[in-house]
TORPA-96428 format. One record per residue: x, y, z of N, C-alpha, C, O in turn; residue number from 1. Coordinates in steps of 0.05 Angstrom, whole numbers, plus 5000, padded with zeros to 4 digits. Atoms other than C-alpha are relative to their C-alpha. Layout:
BEGIN
X,Y,Z,X,Y,Z,X,Y,Z,X,Y,Z,NUM
...
This chain:
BEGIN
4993,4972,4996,4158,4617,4161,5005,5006,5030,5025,5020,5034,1
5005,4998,4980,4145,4617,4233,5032,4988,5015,5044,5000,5032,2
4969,5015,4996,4215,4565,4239,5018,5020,4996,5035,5022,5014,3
4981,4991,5014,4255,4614,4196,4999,5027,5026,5022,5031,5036,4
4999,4985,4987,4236,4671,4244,5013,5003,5022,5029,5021,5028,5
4980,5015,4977,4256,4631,4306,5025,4995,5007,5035,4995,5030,6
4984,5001,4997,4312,4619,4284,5026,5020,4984,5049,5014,4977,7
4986,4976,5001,4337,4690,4266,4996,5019,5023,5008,5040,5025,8
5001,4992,4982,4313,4707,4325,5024,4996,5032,5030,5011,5051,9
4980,5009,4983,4364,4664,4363,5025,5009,4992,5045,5016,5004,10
4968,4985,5013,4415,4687,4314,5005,5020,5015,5026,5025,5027,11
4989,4963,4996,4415,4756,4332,4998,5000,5038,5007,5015,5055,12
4998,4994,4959,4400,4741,4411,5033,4992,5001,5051,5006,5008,13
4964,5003,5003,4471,4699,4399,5020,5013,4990,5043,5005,4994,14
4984,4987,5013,4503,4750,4362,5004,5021,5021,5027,5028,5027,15
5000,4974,4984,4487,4807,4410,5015,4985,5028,5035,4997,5037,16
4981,5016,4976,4514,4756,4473,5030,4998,4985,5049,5005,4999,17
4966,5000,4997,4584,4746,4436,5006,5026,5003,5018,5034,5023,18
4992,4974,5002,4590,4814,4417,4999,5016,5037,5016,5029,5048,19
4990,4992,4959,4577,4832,4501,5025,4982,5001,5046,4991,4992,20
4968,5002,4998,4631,4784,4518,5027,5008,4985,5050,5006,4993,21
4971,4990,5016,4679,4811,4466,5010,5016,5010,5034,5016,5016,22
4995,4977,4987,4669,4876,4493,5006,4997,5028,5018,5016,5037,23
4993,5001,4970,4677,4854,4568,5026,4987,4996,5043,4994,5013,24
4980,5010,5002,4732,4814,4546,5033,5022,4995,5056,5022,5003,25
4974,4980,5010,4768,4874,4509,5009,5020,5021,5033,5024,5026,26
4992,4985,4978,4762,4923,4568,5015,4982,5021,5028,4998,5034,27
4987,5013,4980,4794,4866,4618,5028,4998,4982,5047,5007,4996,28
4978,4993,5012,4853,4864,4563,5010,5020,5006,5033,5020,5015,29
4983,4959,4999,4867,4945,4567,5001,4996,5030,5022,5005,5040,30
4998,4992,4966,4858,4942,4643,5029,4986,5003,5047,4999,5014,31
4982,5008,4991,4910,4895,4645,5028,5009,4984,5047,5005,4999,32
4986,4972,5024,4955,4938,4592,4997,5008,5001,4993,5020,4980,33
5000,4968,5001,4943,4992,4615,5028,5012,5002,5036,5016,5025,34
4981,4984,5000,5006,5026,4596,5013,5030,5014,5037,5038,5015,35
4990,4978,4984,4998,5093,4636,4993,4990,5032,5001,5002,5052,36
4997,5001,4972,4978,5056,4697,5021,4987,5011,5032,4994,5032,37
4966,5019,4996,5038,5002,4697,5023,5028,5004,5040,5024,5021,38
4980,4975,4999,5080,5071,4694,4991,5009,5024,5007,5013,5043,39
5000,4982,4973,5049,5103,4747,5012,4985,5028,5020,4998,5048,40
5004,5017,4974,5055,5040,4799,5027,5000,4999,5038,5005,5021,41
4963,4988,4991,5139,5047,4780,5001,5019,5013,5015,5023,5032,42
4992,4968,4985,5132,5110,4798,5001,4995,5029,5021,4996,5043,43
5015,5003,4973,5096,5097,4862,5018,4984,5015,5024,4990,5038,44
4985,5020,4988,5139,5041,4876,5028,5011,5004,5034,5011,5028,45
4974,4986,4995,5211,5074,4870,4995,5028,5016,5015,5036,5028,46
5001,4977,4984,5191,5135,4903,4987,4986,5035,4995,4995,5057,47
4996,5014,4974,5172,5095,4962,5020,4983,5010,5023,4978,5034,48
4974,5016,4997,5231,5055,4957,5023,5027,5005,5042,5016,5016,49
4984,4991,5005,5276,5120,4953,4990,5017,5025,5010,5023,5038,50
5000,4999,4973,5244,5148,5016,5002,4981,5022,5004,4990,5044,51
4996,5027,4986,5250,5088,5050,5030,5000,5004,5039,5001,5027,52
4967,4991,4995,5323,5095,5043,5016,5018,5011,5036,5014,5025,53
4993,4976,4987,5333,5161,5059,5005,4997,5020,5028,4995,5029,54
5006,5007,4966,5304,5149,5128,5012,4986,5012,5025,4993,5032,55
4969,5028,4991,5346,5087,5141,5026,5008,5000,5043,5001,5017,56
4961,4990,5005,5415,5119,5120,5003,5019,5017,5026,5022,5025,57
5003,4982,4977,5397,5175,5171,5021,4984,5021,5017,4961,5029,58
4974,5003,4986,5467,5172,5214,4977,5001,5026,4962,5020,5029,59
5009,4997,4970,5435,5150,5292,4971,5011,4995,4964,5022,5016,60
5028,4985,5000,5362,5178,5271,4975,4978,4989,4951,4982,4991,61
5017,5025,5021,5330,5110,5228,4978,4986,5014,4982,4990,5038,62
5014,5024,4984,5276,5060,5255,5010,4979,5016,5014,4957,5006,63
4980,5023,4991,5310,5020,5309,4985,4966,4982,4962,4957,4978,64
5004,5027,5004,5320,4949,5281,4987,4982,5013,4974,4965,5000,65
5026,5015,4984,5283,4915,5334,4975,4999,4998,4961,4980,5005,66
5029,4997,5013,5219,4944,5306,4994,4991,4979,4973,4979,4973,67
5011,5013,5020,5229,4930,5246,5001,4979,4997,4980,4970,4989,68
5003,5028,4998,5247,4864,5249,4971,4987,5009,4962,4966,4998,69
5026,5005,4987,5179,4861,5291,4980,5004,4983,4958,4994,4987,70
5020,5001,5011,5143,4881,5241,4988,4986,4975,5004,4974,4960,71
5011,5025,5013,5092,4841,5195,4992,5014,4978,4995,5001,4958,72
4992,4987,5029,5083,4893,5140,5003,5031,5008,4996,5043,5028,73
4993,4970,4990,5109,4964,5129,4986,5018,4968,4984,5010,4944,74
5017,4985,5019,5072,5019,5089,5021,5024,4998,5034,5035,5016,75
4983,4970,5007,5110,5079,5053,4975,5020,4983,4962,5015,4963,76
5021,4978,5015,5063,5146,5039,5021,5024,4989,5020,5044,5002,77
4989,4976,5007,5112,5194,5000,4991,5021,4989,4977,5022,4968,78
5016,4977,5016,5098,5261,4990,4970,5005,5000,4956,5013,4982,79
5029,4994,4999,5031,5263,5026,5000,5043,4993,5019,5057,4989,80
5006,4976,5012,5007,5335,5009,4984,5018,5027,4969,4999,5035,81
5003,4992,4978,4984,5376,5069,4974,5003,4989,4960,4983,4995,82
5024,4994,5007,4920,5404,5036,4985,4980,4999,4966,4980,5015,83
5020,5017,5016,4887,5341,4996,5004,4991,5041,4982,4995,5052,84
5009,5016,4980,4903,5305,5075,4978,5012,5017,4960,4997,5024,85
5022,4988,4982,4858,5354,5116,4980,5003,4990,4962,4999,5006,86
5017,5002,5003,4812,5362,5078,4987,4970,4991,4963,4965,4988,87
5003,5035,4992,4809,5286,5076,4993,4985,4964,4981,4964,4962,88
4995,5002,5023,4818,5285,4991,5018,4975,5001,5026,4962,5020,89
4966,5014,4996,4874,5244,4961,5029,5007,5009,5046,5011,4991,90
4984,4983,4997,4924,5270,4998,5028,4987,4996,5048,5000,4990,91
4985,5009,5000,4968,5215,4998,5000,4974,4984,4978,4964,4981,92
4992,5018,5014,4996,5156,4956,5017,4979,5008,5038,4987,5019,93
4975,5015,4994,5037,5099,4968,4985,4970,4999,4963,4963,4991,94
4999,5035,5013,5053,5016,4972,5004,4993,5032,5018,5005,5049,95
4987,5015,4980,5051,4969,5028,5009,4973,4995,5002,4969,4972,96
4976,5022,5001,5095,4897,5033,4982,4984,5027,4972,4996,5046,97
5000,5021,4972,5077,4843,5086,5021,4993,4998,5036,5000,4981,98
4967,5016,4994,5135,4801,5112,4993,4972,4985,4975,4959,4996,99
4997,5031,5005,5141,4731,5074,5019,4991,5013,5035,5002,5028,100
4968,5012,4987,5187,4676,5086,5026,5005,4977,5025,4995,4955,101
4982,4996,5006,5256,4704,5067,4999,5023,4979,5011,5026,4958,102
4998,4974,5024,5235,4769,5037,4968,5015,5005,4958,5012,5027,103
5021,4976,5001,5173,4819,5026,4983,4990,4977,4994,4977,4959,104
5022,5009,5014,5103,4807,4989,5005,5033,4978,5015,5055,4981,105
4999,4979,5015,5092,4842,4924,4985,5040,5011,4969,5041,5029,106
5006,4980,4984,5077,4919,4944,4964,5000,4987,4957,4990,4966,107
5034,4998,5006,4992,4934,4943,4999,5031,4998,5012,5042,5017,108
5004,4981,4998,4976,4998,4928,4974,5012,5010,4951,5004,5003,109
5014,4989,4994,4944,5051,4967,4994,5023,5006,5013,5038,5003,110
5010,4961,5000,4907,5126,4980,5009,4999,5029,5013,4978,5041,111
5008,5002,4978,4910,5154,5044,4994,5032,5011,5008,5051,5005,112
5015,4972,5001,4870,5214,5067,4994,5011,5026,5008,5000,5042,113
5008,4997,4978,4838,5248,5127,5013,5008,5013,5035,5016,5003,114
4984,4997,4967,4861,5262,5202,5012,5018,4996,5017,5033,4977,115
4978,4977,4993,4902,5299,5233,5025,4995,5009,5025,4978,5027,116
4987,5015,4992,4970,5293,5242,5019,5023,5028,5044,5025,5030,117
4986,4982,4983,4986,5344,5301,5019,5027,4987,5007,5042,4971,118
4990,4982,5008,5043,5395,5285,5014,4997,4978,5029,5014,4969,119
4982,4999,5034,5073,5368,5219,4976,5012,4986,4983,5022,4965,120
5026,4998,5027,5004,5384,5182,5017,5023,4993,5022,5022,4969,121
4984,4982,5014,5051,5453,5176,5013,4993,4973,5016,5011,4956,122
4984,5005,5023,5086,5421,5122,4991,4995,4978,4972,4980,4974,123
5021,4999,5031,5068,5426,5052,5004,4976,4994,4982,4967,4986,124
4999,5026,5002,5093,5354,5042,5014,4978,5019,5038,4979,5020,125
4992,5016,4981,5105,5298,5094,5002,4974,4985,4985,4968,4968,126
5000,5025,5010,5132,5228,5074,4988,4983,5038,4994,4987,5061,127
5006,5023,4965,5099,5170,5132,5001,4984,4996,4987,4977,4977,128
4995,5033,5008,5122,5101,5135,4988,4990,5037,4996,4998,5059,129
5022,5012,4982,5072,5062,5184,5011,4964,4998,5016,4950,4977,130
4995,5022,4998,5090,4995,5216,4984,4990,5010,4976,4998,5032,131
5026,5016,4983,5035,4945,5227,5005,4975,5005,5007,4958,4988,132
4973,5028,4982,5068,4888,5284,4982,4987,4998,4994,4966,4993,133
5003,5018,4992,5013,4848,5292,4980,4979,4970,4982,4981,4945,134
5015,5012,5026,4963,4800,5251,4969,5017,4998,4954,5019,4978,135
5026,4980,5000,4901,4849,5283,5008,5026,4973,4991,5034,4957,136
4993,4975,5007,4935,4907,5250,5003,4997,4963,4997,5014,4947,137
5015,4998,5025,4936,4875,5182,4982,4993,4995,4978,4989,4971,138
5031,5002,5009,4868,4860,5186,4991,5014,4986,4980,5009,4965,139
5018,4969,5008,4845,4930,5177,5014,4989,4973,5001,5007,4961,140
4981,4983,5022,4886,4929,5116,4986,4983,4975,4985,4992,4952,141
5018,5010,5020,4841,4872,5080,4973,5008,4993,4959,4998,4975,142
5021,4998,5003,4784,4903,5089,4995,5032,4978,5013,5045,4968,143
4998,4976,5029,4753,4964,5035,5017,5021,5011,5034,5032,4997,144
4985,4980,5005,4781,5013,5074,5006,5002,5046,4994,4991,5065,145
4979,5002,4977,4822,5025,5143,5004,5022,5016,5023,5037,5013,146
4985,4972,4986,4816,5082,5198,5016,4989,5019,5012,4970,5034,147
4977,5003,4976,4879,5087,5239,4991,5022,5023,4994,5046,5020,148
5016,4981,4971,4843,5117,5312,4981,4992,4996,4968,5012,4999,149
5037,5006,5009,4774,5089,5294,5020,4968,5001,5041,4966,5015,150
4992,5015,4990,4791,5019,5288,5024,4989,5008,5025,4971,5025,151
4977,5006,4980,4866,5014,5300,5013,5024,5008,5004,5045,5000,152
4992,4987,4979,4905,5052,5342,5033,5005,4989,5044,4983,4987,153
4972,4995,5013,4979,5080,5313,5016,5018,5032,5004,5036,5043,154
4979,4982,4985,5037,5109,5368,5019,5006,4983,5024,4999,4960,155
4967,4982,5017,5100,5151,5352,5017,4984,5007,5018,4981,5031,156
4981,5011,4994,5156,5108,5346,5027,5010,5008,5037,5030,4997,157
4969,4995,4995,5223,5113,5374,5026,5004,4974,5032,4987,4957,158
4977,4998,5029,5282,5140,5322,5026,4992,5018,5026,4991,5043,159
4979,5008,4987,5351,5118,5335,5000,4968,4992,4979,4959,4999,160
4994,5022,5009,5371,5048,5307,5006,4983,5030,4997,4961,5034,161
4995,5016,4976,5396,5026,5378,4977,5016,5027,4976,5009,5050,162
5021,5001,4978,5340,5061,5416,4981,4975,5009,4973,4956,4995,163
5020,5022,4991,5295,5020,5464,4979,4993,4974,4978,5006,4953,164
5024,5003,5022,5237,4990,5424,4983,4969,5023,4968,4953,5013,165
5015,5022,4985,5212,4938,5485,4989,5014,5019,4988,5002,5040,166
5022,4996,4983,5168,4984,5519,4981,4991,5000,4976,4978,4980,167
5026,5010,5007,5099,4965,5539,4989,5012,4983,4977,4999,4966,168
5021,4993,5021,5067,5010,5499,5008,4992,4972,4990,4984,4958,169
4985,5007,5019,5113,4996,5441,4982,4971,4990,4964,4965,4974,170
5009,5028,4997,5104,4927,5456,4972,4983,4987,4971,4964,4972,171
5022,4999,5005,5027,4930,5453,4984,5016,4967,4962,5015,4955,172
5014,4981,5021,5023,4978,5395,4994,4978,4971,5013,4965,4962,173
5006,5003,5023,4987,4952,5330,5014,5015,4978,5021,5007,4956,174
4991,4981,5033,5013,5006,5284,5015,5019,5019,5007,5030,5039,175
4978,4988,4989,5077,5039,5300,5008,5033,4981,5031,5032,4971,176
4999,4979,5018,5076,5111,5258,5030,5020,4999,5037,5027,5021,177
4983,4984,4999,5137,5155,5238,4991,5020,4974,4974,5012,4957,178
5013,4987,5023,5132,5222,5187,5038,5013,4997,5058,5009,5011,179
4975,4981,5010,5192,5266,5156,4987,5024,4988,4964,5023,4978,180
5012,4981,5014,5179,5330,5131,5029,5020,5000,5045,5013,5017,181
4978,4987,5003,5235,5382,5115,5026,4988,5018,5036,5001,5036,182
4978,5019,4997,5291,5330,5130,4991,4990,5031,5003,4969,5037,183
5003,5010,4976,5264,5318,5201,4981,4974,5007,4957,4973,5007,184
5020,5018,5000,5245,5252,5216,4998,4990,5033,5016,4987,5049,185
5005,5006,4975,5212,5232,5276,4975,4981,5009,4956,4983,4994,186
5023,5007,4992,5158,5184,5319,4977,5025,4998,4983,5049,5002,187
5026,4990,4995,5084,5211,5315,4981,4993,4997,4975,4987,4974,188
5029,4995,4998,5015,5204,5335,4981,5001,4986,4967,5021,4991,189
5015,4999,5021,4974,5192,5284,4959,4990,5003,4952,4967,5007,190
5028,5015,4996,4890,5184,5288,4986,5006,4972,4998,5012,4952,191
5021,4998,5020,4829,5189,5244,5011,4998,4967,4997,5011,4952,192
4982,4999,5021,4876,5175,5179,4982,4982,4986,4979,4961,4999,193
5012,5025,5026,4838,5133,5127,5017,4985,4982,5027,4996,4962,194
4983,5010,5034,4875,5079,5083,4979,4985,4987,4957,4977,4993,195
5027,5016,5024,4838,5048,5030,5015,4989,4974,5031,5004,4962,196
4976,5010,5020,4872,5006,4976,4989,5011,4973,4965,5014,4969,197
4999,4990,5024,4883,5032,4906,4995,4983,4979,5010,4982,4960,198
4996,5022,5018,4852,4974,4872,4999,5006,4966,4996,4986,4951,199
5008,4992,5025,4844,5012,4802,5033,4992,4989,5038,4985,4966,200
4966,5006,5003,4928,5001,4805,5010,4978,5012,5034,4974,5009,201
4988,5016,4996,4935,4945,4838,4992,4972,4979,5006,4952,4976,202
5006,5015,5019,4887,4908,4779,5018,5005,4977,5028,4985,4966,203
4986,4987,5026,4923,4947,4722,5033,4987,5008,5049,4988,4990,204
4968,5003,4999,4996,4920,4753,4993,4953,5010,5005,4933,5002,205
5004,5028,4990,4972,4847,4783,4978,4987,4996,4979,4963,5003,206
5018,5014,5008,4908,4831,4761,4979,4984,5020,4962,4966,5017,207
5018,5005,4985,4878,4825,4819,5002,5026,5039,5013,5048,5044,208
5006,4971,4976,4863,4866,4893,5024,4996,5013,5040,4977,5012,209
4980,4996,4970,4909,4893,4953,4993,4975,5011,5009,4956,5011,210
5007,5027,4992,4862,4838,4988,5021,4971,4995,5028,4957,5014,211
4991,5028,5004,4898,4777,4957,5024,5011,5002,5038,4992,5005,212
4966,4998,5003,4967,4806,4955,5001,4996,5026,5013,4975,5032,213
4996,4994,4971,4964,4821,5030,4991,4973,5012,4998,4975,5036,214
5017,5018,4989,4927,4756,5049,5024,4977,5012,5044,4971,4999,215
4973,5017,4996,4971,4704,5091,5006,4973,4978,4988,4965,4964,216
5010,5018,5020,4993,4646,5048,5002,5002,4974,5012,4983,4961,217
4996,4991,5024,4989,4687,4980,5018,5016,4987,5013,5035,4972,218
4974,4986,4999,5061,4703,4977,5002,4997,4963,5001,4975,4953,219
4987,5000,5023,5077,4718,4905,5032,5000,5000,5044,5019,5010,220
4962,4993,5001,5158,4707,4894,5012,5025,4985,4998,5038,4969,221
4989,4972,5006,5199,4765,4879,5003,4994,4961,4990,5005,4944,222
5009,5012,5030,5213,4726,4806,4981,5007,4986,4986,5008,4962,223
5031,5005,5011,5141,4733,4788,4993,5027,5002,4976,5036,4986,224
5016,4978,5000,5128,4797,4809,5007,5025,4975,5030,5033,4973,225
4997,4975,5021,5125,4854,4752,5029,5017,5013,5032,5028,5034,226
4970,4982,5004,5202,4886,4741,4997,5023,5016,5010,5033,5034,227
5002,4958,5003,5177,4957,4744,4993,4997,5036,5008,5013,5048,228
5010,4993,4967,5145,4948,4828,5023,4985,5018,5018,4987,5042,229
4990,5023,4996,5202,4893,4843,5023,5022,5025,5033,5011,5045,230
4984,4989,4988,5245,4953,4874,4985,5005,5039,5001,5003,5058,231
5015,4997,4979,5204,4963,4936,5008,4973,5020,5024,4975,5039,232
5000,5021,4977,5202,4897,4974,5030,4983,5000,5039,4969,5018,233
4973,5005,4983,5276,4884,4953,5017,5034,5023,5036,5033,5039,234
4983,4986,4980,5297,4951,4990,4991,4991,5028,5010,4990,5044,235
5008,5004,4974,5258,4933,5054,5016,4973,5004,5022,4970,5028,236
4983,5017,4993,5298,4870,5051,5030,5000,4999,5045,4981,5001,237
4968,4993,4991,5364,4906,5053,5000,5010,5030,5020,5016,5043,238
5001,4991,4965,5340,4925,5128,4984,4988,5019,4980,4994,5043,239
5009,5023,4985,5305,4868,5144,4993,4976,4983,4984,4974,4960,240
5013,5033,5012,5292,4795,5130,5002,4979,5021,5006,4980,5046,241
5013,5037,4977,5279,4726,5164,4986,4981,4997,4984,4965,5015,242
C-alpha cells in the first residue's frame, strides 16, 4: 500500500510539472504571435521611416551627409507628445538601426520620456531623430535604460546637407540631436531625456531584446528580418551606406 501511494504521489508531482511547462510554453507561443503587437511595431516602424524621409527631402534644410555617414546608429522618435514628455510618462515612441556592413541592423524598439527640450516643448507634437557617432554612445543604448545629459551628452546639429559638420564640438559629440515640429526642422540641445528599450515589442516582433539586436557582431540580414519592420533600415540606406 505504502508503494502504490508513492507512486501516485510522483504521478501527480509529474503531472503538475508538465502541465507548468505547458503553460510557460503556451504563453512564449502568444508572445511570439502576438498579432496586435507585430501590428503595432509596422506601425512604429513606417512612421519612423516616413519621418525620416520627410526630413531628408527638405530642399537645403536635411542632416548634412557627413554626419550621417559618421554615424554608427540613428534613432527616429515620431510624434513625441509634449505632455506624456515633461511629465517624464511615455511621451515618446520610436526604432533605432546601428550601421552594419552594407546596410542597417534590424530596428529595436524604444520609449523615450523625461527632460526638457528648451523652446520646442511648445509643440503639441515633435518628431527627434538622434545620431549616436561613436561606440561610447551606443553603449548607453545596451544598457536597461539611457539618460541623454546624465550619462551622455547630445548637441544641436547642423541642418543643411552641405553645411560644415567637422567642428570640434561636432567632432567630439557622442549624440548629435535634431527635432521638427510644425514643419520646422532644426539642431537642438537636448538633456535629461530617458531612452529605455521597448523590450515587450521587440520580444513580440524578434524574440529576443533591443540588447542583442544592437550588440556589435549580431547583425541580422535584411532577408531575415520580419517584412512588416524591414521598411526602416532600408530607408536609412537610401541616405547612407558603406
Amino acid at each position: 500500500m505504502y508503494k502504490v501511494n508513492e507512486v501516485r504521489r510522483i504521478i501527480a508531482r509529474a503531472t503538475l510539472m508538465l502541465a507548468v511547462v505547458c503553460f510557460v510554453a503556451s504563453v512564449a507561443v502568444a508572445q511570439k504571435t502576438d498579432p496586435k503587437r507585430t501590428a503595432e511595431a509596422a506601425k512604429d516602424a513606417q512612421k519612423a521611416a516616413d519621418a525620416f524621409t520627410e526630413i531628408m527631402n527638405i530642399p537645403d534644410r536635411a542632416i548634412p551627409q557627413g554626419l550621417l555617414d559618421r554615424a554608427e546608429a540613428i534613432a527616429v522618435f515620431p510624434g513625441v507628445i509634449k505632455a506624456g514628455f515633461i511629465v517624464g510618462g511615455r511621451g515618446g515612441h520610436g526604432v533605432i538601426s546601428r550601421r552594419v556592413k552594407g546596410g542597417w541592423s534590424p530596428p529595436a524598439f524604444f520609449d523615450l520620456g523625461g527632460g526638457s527640450v528648451g523652446l520646442q516643448i511648445g509643440a503639441s507634437k515633435t518628431d527627434f531623430v538622434l545620431l549616436f557617432m561613436n561606440d561610447e554612445a551606443l553603449g548607453g543604448l545596451l544598457k536597461d535604460k539611457f539618460e541623454i545629459g546624465g550619462e551622455g551628452s547630445a548637441v544641436a546639429g547642423p541642418v543643411g546637407r552641405s553645411a560644415a559638420a567637422s567642428t570640434d564640438v561636432l567632432l567630439k559629440a557622442a549624440i548629435i540631436s535634431y527635432s521638427r515640429s510644425k514643419g520646422l526642422f532644426a539642431g537642438l540641445e537636448i538633456k535629461g531625456v530617458v531612452i529605455k528599450a521597448d523590450d515587450d515589442e521587440n520580444r513580440a516582433v524578434y524574440q529576443t531584446r533591443a540588447r542583442e539586436l544592437l550588440l556589435p557582431g549580431s547583425a541580422m540580414p535584411l532577408a531575415k528580418m520580419p517584412a512588416s519592420v524591414r521598411i526602416f533600415p532600408r530607408t536609412l540606406a537610401r541616405y547612407s551606406t558603406k
